[in-house]
N, C-alpha and C positions, 0 to 999 in steps of 0.2 A: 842518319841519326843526328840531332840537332846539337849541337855544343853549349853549355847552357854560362851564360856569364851576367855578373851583377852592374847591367844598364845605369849610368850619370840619370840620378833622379830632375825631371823636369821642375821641382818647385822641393823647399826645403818643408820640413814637417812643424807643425805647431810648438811651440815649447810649452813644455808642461811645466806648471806652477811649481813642483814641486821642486824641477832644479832650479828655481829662479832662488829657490832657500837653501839650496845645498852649496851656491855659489861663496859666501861668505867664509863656506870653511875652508875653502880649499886650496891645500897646499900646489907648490909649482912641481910639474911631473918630475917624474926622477931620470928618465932617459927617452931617447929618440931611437929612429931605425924602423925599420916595414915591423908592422903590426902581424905579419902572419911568416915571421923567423922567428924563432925561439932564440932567446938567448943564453948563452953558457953560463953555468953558475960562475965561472971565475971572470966573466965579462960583469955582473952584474953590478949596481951600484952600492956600495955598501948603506945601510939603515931601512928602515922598516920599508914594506910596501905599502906604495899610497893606495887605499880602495876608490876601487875600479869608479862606484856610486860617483864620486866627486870630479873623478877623473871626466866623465862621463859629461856631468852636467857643464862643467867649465867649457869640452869640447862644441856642445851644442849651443851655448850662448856664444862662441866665436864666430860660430858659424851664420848666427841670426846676425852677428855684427860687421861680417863680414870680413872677419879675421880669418882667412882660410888656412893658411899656412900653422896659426895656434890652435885650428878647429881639427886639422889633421894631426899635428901632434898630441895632441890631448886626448883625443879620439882612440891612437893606434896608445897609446898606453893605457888608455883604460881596456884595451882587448888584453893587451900584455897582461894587466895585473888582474883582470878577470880569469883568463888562461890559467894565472900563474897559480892564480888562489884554488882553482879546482885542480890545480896539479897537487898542491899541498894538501889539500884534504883529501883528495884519495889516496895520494900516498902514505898521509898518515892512516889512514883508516883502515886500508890493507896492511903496512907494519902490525897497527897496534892489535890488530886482530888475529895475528900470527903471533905475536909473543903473549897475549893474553887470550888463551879460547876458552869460550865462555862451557864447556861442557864439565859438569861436577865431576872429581875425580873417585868417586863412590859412595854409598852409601853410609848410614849409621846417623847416629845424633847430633845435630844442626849440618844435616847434609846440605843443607841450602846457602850455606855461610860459602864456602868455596867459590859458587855460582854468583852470589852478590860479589863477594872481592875482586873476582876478576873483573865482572862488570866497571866498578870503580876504578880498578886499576886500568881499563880499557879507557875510560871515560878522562883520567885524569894524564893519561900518555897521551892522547889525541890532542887535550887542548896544551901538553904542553909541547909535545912537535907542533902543533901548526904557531905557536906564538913563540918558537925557534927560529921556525923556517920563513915565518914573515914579522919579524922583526919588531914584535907587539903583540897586542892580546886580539884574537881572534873576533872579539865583539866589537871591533874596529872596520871589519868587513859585514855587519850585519845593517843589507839597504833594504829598502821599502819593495812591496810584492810588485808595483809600476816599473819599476827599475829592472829586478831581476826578471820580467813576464818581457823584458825587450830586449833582452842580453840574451833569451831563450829563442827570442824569436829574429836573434842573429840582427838586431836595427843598427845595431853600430855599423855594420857592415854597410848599410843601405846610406850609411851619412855620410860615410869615407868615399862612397862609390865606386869600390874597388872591383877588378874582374875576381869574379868567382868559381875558384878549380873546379874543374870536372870530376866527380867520384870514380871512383873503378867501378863501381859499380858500371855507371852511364858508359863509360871507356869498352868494359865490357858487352855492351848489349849494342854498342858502335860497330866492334870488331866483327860481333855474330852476325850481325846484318850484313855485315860487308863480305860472309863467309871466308873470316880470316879466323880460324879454329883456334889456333896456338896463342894466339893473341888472347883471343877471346876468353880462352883458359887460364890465361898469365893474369888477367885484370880481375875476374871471378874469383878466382883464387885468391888475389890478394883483399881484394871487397871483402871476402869472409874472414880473412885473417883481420881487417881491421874495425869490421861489426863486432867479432866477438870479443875484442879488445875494448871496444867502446862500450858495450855490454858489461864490462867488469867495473869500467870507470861509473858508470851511469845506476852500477849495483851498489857501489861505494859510496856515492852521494845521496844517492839516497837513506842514508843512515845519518844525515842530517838533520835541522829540525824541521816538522811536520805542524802543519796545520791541523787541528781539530774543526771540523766541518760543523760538529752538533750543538757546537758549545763556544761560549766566551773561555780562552785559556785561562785569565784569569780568575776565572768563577768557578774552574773546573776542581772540582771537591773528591774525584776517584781516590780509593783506598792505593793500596802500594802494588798490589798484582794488576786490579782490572789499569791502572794509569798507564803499567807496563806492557801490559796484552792490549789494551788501546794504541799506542806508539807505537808498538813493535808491529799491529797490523798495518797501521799508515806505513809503516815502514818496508813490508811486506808486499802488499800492495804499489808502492810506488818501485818496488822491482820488478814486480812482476810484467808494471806497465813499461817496461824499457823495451819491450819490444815493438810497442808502439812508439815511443819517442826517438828509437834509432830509424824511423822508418817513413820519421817526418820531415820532410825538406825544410831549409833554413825559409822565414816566413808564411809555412804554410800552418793551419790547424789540424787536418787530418794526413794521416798515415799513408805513402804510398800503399796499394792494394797486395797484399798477398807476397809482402817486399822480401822477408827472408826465403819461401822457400822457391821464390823465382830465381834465385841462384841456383840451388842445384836444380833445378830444372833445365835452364839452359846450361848448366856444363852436362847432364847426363846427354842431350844429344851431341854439345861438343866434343864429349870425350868418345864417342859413337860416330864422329866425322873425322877422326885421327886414327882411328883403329884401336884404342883404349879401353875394349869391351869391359874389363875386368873395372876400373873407373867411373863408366859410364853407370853399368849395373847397379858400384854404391850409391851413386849419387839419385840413380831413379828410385831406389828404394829408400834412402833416406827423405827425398819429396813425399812417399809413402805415408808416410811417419805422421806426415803433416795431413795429408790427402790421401786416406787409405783406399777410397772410393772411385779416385781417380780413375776412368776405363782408359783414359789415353796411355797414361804410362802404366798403368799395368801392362797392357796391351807390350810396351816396350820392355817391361824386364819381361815378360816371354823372350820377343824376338833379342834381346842381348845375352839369354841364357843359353839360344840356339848360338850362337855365336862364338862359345867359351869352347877352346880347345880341349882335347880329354882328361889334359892334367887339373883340371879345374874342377871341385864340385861347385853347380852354385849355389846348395843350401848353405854351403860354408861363407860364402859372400855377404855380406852383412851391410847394412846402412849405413854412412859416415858415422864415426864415433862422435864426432864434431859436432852432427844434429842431434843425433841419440842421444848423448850428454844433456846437451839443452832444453831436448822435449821432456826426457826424466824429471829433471830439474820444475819445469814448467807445470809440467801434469800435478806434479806434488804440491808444490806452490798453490795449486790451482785451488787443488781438493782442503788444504789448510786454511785454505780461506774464506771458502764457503762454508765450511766445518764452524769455523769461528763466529761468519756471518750470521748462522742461527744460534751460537752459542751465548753471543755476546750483545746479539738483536742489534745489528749493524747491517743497514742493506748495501747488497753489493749484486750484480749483475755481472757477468763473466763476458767480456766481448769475445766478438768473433775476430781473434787477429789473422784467420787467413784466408778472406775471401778470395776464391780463385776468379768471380764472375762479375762483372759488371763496367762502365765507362771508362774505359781502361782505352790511355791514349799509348802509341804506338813504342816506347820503350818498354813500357809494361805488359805487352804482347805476350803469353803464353806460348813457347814455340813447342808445344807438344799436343794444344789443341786438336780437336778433328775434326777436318773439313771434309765433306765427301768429295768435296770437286777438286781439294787441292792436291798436289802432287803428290806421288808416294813412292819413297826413295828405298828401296828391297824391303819391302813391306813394313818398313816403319811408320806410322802417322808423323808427318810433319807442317801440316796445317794452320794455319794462326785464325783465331778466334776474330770475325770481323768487328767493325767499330762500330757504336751506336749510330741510329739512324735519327735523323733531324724525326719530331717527333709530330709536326702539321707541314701542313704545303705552306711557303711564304707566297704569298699575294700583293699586289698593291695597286691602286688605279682607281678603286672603286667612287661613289659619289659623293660629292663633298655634304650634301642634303641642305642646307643654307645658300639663301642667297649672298650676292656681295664677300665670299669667301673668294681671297686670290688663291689660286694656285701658283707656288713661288718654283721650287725645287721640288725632284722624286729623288728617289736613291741614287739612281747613274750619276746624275747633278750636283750629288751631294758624295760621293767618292765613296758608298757604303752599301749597306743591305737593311731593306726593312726602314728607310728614314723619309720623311716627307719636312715640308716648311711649306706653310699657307700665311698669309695676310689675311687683317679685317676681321678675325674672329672677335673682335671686338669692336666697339664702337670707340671713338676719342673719348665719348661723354660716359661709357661704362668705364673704362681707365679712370678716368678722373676719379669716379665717385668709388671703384675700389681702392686705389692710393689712397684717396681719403679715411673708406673706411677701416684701413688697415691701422692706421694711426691709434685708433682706437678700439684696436683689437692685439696686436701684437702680445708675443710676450717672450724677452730677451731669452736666448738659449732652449728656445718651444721645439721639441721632437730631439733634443741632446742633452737631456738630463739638466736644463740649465746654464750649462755652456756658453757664457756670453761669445766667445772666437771659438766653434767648434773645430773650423778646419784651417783658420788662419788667424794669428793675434794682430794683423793689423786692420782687420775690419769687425764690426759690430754685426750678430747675426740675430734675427728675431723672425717670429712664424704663426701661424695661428692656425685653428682646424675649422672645419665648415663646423660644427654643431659647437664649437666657442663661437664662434660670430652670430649663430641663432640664439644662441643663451642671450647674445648680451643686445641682442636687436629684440627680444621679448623683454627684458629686462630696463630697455629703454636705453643702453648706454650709446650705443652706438642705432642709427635709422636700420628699422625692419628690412625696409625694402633692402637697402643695401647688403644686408647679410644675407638676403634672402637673393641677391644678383651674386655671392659670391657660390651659391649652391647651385644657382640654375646654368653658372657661363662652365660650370665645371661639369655639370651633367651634358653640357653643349659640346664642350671637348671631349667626353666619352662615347658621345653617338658617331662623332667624325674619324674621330680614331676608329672606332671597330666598320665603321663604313669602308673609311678608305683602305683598309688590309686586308677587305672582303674576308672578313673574320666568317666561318660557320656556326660559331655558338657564339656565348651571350658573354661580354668584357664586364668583367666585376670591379667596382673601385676597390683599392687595396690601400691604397692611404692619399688623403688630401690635402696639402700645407701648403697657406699664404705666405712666403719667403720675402722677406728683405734683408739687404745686405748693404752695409752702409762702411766708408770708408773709416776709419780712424783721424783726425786732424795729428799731424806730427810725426806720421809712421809711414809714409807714403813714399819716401824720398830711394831713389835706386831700390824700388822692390823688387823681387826676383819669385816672390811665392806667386800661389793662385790662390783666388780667392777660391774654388774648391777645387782640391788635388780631383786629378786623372783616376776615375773605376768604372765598374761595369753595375749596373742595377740589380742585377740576380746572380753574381758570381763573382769570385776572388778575383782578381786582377792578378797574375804572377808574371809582370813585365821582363824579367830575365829569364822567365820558361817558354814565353811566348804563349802563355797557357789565361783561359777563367776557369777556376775551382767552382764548381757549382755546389757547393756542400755550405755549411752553417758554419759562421754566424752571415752570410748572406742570405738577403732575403730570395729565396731560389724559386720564388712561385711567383715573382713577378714576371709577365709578360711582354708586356710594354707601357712604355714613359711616355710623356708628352710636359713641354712648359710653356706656359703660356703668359707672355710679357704684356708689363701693367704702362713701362714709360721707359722713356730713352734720355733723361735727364739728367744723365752721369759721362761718366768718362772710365773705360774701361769693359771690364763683365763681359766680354763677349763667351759665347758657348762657345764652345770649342768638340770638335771628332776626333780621336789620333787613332793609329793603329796599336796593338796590342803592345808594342814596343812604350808606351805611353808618351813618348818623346815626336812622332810624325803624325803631324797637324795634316789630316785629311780634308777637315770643312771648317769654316769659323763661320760664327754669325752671330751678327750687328743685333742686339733686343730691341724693340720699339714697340709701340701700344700697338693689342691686338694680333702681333705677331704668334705664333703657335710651333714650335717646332716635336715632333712625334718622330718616336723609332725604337725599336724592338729591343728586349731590356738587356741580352744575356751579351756573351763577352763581344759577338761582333760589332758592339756600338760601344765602344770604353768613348769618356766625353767628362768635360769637365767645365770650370769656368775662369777663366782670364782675370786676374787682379781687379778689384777694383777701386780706381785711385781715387777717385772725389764721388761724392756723391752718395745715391743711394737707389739701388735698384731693387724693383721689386718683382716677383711674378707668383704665379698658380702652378704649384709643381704639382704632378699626379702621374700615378703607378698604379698600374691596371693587372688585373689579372684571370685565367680562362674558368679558375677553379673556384667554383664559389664556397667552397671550405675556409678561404680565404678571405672571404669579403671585409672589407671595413667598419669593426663594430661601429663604429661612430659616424660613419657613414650610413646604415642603417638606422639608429638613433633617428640622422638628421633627417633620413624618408619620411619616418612615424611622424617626427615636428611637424614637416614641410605638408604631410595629409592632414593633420588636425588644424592646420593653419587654415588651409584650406578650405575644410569643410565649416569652419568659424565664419569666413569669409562669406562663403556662399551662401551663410544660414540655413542650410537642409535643415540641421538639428544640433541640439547641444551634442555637445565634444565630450567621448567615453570618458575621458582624462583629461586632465589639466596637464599641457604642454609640456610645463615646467618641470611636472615631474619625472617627461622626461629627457631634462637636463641635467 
């Protein structure tokens, strides 16, 4: 079992704008000391807490400045008073809910008057503990959804670069493997004492404010019940989803698989490898609960009931109350809210939060699986479900189909799996005339919303698509022909790519962008970023798990990549291979015109790009893919252009359509 800890990032992350405006407000922190000790209330400093937001943005402008020692302090107190604020709002929140419960205490005329007071009364005790307990008015901690969507996703952590504990959980599924039982037992056990702990905290906050998804809050015109049966379902809702959010690793998006009731699964066969039948039993019928269909563990509360001495009924045996509890809870939740969804004509879709099957890497092993070939210990199934299988043959060797194409590097060469490097795919005088015509096609922050520094504020990013250089090579802005070289040298690197990985079916473009990357003048001096951080092309990069997350928001249907370099007229930019660690530099390689570098998109190729200090480089990136569900609309487009161009050319006949229409 792998021990999972938070990796020194190889390059510092872009600063977002909007601390660049939070900096003016902000005050100097109020104390020092590790960010992940609590501190005692009678240690603490006396006067308000400063919010975290500010805290936050100060630390990351130290950091771009190279003030590390102010970057770490600023940093661990913004966790501190992050920490501190969701300790004060659930605690207030659980107080105020136990001295005010909202249930009317009977009937008769303006029954409903009791039920508003307490609410007020609830409402008016929460804000005034929490602007007790943090030394000011609660709307003092209210930051931007940017801010608190990176406190969620744990990034402070990722800037500090701190090593990161190991869950009981993971402790526990270490131990199991290692068939150390008692261990194993002691860390599971504690896992779900501090799930379900964090389950109340995560229940608490969420009684929070809420987003309205359908509507401007301010426009929102609801009468006094549906505004309240509106809130109260977001509110509803974002509990129910706690079983999801406890079950998400710090930086990931999606949920481990099947995360709660893989604890009691492996302790019902731990507590069944100590002689603890009576234990074992609840805990497989509590997995029940979740998995009623289960043949595996049914199959084991048989053989644990055969097990039970004579003073034991097993009907009397029952399911942990622990999960019982919580499926109750969960089931009712469930059904109130799809009750409401057609009541109140609010769509909602019920996920499946416990998938048992699927790419499930080796801590999330189901040890109750059934393998027919694997061992069987006095007739219990104890099998483990194997691991996904790579899903085509990888290949490579095949023919380059161009003359004057070098072959530089294969994969051995190249320290990896799935990577080639050729020369000459271009001519000098095809460089020239695309550099050229990029000039005139660009457009700052093309394929990032805008984004003049997508991935680094010290260089300038701009891009452009094959069917924007056809528009503006029909439109005259920029020469035909040249727009029309930037679609043919990129159809030229998709016949070579599926050639040479002796592909069996047909490589689909999946997106095509003219890149340039241009230094900043003034910002160059002791750089330490990249000009693009270290990822993988179709998968999450999780460099402290050692893991790629093939799940959304990556693009998970790409194939494979290839980039194909326009000039070597700078200083810097080299591409770069690491290993999953994103920090060990596998290959590095020099751009130069006509250069091509290709390799398979998913986590075994993480790759990035080297600062770039002067200059300006340019190249043809493209991402390929098997499925043509996926094809690139605009890529497509630019076929349709590229045949009516054609057939113009040729004079067969007049053209169905006019080009234009479709650009």
């Amino acid at each position: 079992m792998r021990e999972r800890i938070w990796a020194p990032l190889p390059l510092p992350l872009p600063l977002p704008p909007l601390l660049l405006l939070l900096l003016p407000l902000l005050p100097p922190p109020l104390w020092g000391g590790p960010a992940d000790s609590p501190r005692p209330e009678a240690q603490r400093e006396p006067g308000p807490l400063q919010p975290f937001d500010l805290l936050y943005a100060s630390g990351v402008a130290a950091y771009y400045s190279e003030d590390y020692e102010r970057a770490v302090r600023d940093l661990e107190a913004a966790l501190r008073s992050h920490r501190r604020l969701r300790e004060v709002r659930a605690l207030c929140a659980r107080r105020c809910a136990a001295r005010s419960p909202l249930a009317p205490p009977g009937a008769g005329p303006a029954a409903e008057l009791p039920f508003f007071r307490a609410l007020l009364e609830r409402a008016r005790c929460a804000r005034r503990c929490q602007a007790e307990r943090l030394g000011g008015p609660a709307s003092r901690h209210r930051v931007s959804d940017d801010v608190r969507s990176d406190f969620q996703r744990r990034v402070p952590y990722n800037y500090l670069q701190r090593a990161y504990i190991k869950e009981s959980y993971s402790a526990g599924v270490k131990y199991y493997e290692a068939d150390d039982f008692e261990l194993a037992i002691k860390y599971f056990e504690q896992a779900l004492r501090e799930y379900f702990n964090e389950d109340m905290e995560c229940r608490a906050l969420c009684e929070g404010p809420q987003r309205f998804e359908e509507y401007e809050y301010l426009g929102y015109k609801a009468g006094l019940y549906e505004a309240i049966a509106d809130h109260y379902m977001q509110v509803l809702v974002c509990q129910h989803e706690c079983v999801r959010e406890l079950a998400t690793r710090p930086g990931r998006l999606s949920p481990i698989e099947n995360f709660l009731p893989l604890h009691y699964d492996y302790l019902q066969f731990a507590y069944y490898r100590v002689g603890e039948y009576v234990k074992a039993l609840e805990c497989a019928k509590a997995y029940l609960l979740l998995h009623p269909d289960d043949e595996d563990v049914l199959d084991n509360v048989d053989y644990y009931e055969g097990l039970l001495d004579d003073s034991s009924d097993p009907a009397s045996i029952e399911a942990r109350e622990d999960l019982a509890m919580f499926v109750k809870r969960h089931k009712l939740e469930s059904e109130l809210i799809k009750s409401a969804a057609e009541g109140l004509g609010f769509s909602y879709t019920e996920p499946n939060y416990w998938i048992r099957y699927g790419g499930r890497h080796d801590e999330n092993r189901v040890p109750s699986g059934v393998n027919v070939e694997g061992p069987e210990v006095h007739g219990l199934s104890v099998g483990k479900k194997s691991s996904p299988k790579i899903d085509r043959d990888l290949r490579e060797g095949g023919p380059l189909l161009y003359e004057n194409i070098t072959f530089v590097y294969n994969s051995e060469q190249l320290n990896g799996t799935q990577r080639v490097l050729l020369d000459n795919v271009l001519s000098e005088e095809q460089c020239r005339e695309l550099h050229s015509v990029a000039s005139g096609i660009m457009l700052v922050g093309d394929g990032y919303r805008g984004k003049t520094s997508p991935h680094t504020p010290n260089e300038k990013f701009e891009g452009a698509t094959v069917l924007k250089a056809l528009k503006f090579g029909y439109e005259g802005r920029v020469p035909l022909k040249s727009a029309r070289l930037f679609y043919d040298i990129s159809e030229k690197a998709r016949k070579i790519v599926e050639s040479y990985f002796m592909l069996n079916s047909t490589l689909y473009f999946s997106y095509t962008h003219m890149v340039c990357r241009t230094a900043l003048s003034g910002q160059q001096d002791r750089r330490t970023d990249l000009s693009h951080p270290i990822h993988a092309d179709n998968c999450l990069l999780d460099p402290e798990a050692n893991e790629c997350w093939k799940e959304p928001p990556a693009y998970t249907f790409r194939d494979y990549s290839a980039l194909l370099y326009m000039n070597d007229d700078f200083e810097g930019g080299e591409f770069i291979f690491t290993e999953m660690d994103a920090k060990t530099v596998t290959a590095s390689i020099k751009p130069k015109c006509g250069r091509m570098i290709s390799f398979s998109s998913g986590g075994e190729n993480p790759h990035g790009v080297k600062a770039v200090t002067k200059g300006q480089r340019c190249a043809v990136a493209l991402w390929f893919t098997l499925n043509p569900l996926y094809r690139e609309l605009e890529r497509i487009q630019a076929d349709e252009v590229i045949a009516i161009l054609d057939q113009e050319q040729q004079g067969k006949h007049e053209p169905p359509i006019n080009p234009k229409d479709e650009l």
